[in-house]
Each structure stands twice: as C-alpha cells, then as structure tokens.
N, C-alpha and C positions, 0 to 999 in steps of 0.2 A: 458897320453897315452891312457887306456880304455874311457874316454869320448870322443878326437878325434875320436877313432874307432868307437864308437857307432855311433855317427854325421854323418862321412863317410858314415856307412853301412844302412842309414837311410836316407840315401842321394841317393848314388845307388840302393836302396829298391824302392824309388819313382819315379826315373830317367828308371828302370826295369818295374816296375808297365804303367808309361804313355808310355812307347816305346811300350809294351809288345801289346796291345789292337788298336797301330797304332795311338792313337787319342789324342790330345791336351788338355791338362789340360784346355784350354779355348773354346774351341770350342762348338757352339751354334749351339743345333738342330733347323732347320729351319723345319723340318718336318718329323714323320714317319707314313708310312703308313704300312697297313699288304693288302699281296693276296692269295689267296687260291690254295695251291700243298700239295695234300697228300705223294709224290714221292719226289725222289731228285730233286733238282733244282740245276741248272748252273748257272752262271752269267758268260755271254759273252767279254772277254777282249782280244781285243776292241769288239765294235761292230760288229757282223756280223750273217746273218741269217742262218748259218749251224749249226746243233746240234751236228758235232760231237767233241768231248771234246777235247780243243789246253791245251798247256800247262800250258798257263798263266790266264784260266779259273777260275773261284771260284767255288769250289763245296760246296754244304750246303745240306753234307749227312743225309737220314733215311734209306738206305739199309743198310746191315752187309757187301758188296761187294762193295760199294762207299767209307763205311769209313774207311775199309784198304786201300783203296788209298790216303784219307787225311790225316791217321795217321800212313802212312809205315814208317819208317825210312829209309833214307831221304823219305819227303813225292812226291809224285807223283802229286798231284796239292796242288794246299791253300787250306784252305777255313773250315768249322768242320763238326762235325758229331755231331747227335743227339741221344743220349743214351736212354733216356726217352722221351718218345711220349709226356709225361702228362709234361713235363717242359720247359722252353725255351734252345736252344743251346748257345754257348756263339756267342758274335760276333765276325766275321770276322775280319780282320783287316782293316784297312780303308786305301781307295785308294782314288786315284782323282777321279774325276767326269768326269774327261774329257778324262779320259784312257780309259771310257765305252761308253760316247753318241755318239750320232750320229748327223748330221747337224740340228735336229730340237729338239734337247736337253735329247730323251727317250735312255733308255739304253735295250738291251736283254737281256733276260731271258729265259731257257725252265723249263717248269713242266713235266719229262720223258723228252718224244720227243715233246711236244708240243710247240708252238713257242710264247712266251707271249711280250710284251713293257710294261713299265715303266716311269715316266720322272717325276724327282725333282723338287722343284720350282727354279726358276730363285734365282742364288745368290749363289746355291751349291756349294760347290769346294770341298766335300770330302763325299762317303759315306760308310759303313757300312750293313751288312744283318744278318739275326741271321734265324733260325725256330724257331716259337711258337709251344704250346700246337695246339694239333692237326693236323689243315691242314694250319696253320697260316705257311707265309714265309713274313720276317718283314724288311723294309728299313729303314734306319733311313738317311737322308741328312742333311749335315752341313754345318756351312759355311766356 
C-alpha cells in the first residue's frame, strides 16, 4: 500500500509540475528573444492596438500596483509579477500562438502605454514570456 501511494503521488507531483507552467514535457524552443521595458508590460489577447487592459491580457508585473492584480485572489488578470529586479520572474503560462497574432504572424505588446510588435518564427504554436534582470522582457516560442 505505501509504495502504490508513493508511485501515485510522484505521478501527480509530475502531472502538477508539467500542467503547473502550461508547457509540454516535450516541447521545443524554436526561439527566444529578449526586448527592452523597464515598466509593466501587457501582452495583448488577442491582438489588438488599444492599451487598455481586457481581461484576458497577460500582465508581466514590476509595479507593487500591477502585482496585486496578478496575485489578488482570484486573480484579476494572468500573467506574474517580478519581486527582484536583479532576477528572472517565472514564466507565464503558455498559450497558443495563434490566440495572440495577427494576419502577418507579430503579436502586441505595450511597455507602460507604448505600443510595441513581436513575431515568432514560422512553426510556433505555443509561447511563453517571463522579465529578466533589469529591463529584460523575455519570449520564448515553441513548437
């Protein structure tokens, strides 16, 4: 009986773990890039060129005012908050790629209110965002 249990709970431990982060124990980064925002950044879902924040937006907080909204209970948008400047945030969870582009493949983004584009390589179907150390805001695209 104790070794089933262990099995089980080592089973749903890993089953927790690969759901937890959204991403595929198999899944191959096709590419990540970093861009430069010292501020919060949005990521736009779906696409579209208004900055102001819809529900189903990612946010990827450095205000103390953003990341009680990522981390209300229940939270108010997805997406995390960055505790330490000097360290990476974790990542997001990973979504499709195709809940964010637009017809010629870039996805939006703002930095504050600025209105930034993106676009993965060809063959994406799932990406992920995190902030870096410093002004670093990071994509990672999968396949």
């Amino acid at each position: 009986m104790r070794k089933s249990f262990v099995t089980l709970s080592l089973t749903a431990l890993t089953i927790a773990v690969l759901a937890g982060n959204g991403a595929s124990a198999y899944a191959k980064v096709l590419e990540t890039f970093t861009d430069a925002c010292s501020g919060d950044v949005v990521v736009k879902v779906p696409y579209a060129d208004a900055p102001p924040l819809d529900s189903h937006d990612i946010v990827l907080a450095r205000s103390e005012s953003m990341c009680r909204l990522v981390e209300s209970s229940p939270p108010t948008f997805s997406g995390v908050c960055q505790h330490n400047p000097q360290q990476n945030s974790d990542w997001t969870a990973t979504i499709p790629y195709s809940s964010i582009q637009n017809g010629d493949r870039r996805f939006r983004w703002f930095c504050g209110q600025t209105a930034e584009r993106a676009r993965c390589k060809t063959g994406t179907k799932r990406v992920h965002f995190r902030l870096g150390p410093g002004r670093d805001f990071q994509t990672e695209c999968l396949d």
